[in-house]
C-alpha positions in Angstrom: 1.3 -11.1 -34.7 2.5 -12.8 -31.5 -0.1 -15.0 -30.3 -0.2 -15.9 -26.5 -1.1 -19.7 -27.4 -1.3 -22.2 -24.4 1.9 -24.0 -24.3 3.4 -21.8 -26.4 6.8 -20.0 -25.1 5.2 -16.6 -24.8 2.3 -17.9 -23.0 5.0 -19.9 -21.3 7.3 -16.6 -20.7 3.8 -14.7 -19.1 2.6 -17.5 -16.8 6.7 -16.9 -14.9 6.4 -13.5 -15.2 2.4 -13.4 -13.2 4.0 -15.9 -10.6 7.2 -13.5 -9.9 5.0 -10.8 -9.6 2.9 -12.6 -7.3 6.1 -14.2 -5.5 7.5 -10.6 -5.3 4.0 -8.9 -4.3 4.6 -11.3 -1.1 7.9 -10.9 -0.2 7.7 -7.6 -0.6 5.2 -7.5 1.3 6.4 -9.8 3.9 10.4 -8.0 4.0 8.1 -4.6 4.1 6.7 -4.7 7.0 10.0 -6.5 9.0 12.1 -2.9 7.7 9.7 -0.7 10.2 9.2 -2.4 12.8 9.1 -6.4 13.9 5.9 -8.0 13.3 4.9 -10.4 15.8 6.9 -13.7 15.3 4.3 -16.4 13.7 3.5 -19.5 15.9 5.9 -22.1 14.6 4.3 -24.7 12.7 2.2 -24.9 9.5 0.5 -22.1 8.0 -2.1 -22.0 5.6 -2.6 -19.4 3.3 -5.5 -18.1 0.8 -4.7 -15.1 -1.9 -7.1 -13.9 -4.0 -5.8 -11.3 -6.3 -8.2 -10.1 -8.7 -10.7 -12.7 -9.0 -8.0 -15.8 -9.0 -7.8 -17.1 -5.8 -5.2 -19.8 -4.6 -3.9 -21.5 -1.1 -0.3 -22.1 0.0 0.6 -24.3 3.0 3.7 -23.3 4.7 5.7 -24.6 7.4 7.6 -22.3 9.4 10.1 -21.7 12.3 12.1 -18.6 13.5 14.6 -19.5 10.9 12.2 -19.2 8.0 11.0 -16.0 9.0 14.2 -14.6 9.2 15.1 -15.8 5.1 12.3 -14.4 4.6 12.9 -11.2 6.1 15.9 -11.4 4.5 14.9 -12.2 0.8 12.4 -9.2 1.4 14.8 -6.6 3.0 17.1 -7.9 -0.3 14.5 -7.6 -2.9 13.5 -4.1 -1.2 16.7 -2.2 -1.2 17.1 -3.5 -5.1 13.7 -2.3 -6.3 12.0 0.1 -4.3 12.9 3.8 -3.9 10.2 4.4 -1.1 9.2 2.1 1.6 7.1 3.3 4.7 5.9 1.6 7.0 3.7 2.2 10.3 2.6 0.4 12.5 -0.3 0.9 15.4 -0.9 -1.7 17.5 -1.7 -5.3 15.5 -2.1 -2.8 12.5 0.9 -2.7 10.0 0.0 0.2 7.0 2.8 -0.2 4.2 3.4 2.3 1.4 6.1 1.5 -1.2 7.1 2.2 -4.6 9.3 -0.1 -6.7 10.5 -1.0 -9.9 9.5 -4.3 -11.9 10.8 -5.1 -15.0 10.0 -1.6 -17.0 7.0 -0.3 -14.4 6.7 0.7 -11.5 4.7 -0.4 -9.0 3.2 1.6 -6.2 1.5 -0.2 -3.7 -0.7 0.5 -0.4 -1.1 -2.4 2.0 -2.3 -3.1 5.6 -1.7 -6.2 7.5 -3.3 -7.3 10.6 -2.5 -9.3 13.0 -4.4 -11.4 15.2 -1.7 -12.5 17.5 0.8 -15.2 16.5 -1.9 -17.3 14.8 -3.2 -15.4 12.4 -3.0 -12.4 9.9 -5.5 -10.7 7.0 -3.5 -8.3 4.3 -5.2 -6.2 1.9 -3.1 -4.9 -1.1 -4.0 -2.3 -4.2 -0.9 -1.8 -6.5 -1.0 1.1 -9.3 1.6 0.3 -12.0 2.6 2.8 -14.9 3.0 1.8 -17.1 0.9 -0.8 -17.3 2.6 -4.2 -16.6 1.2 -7.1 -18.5 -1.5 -5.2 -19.6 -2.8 -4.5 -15.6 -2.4 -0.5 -14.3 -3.8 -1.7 -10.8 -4.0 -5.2 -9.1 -6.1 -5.4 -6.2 -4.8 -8.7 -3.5 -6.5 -9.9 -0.7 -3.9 -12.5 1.7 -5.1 -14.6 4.8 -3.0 -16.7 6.6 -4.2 -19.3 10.1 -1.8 -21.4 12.0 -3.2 -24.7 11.9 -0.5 -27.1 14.0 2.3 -29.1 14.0 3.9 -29.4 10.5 2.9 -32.6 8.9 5.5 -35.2 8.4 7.0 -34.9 4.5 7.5 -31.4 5.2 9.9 -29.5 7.4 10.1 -25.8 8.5 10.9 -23.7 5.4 8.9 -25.9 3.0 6.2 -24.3 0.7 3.2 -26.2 -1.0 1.6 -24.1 -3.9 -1.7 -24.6 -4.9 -0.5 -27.3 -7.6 1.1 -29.2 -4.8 4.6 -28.5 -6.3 7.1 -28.2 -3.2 9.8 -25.4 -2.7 12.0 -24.6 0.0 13.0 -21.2 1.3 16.5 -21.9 2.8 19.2 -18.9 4.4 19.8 -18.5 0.2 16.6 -18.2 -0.8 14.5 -20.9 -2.8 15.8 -23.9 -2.6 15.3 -27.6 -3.9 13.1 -29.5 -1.6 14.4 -31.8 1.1 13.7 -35.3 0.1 
């Protein structure tokens, strides 16, 4: 019997694999909607933003130019064309609707989303995601994503830096992640 014991490396091994899901969930969703259509450019500076998937909910501070947005675009135009044998998207007005269907690990994934925009300062996503079979013992995986311009990017961190919800730092340069800039 293989026992999922904290610390251990399986528990180890499923904690990376729930935080690529959720890192792929949004790029994905983030490259998904650029493939359609160009979402409105987000106001340059730092963005907050709160996830709730399932009942877990979690807040990443971003800060973000032009140039982040377009890697990105990029690592989600990438990770698109390598997993995904449908992506649709439509957009009506501030209203983005996203259906895709993609390959993780042995499942695959089909997800519904819509994304709203509320100008350059704002957007609310909703997300329900079907997987057969079942990945990590989910079938579906409901997401919830809000994200507010709040300023100027504090000093210590520079457009393309990420601050997860443990306030471990990442960067998101023209090659994808990155270490952070001291």
């Amino acid at each position: 019997m293989i026992r999922n014991l904290p610390g251990s490396a399986r528990h180890r091994s499923v904690i990376a694999a729930g935080r690529g899901l959720l890192l792929a969930s949004g790029v994905l969703a983030a490259g998904s909607v650029a493939i359609a259509a160009a979402p409105p450019f987000s106001k340059p500076g730092l963005w907050v933003m709160t996830q709730m998937h399932g009942k877990q909910s979690f807040q990443t501070k971003m800060c973000i130019d032009r140039s982040t947005q377009a890697n990105l675009t990029g690592m989600g135009n990438s990770m698109v064309k390598s997993m995904c044998s449908k992506m649709a998207t439509q957009v009506s007005g501030a209203v983005a609707t996203t259906q895709a269907v993609c390959k993780m690990g042995g499942s695959t994934m089909t997800t519904n989303s819509v994304v709203t925009y509320q100008g350059d300062t704002a957007f609310h996503t909703e997300s329900h995601t079907s997987f057969s079979p079942p990945f990590m013992g989910k079938t579906e995986s409901q997401s919830v994503q809000d994200g507010k311009w709040t300023g100027a990017c504090p000093s210590g961190m520079v457009p393309g830096d990420v601050m997860g919800p443990n306030g471990m730092k990442m960067h998101i340069g023209a090659k994808g992640f990155e270490p952070p800039h001291p």
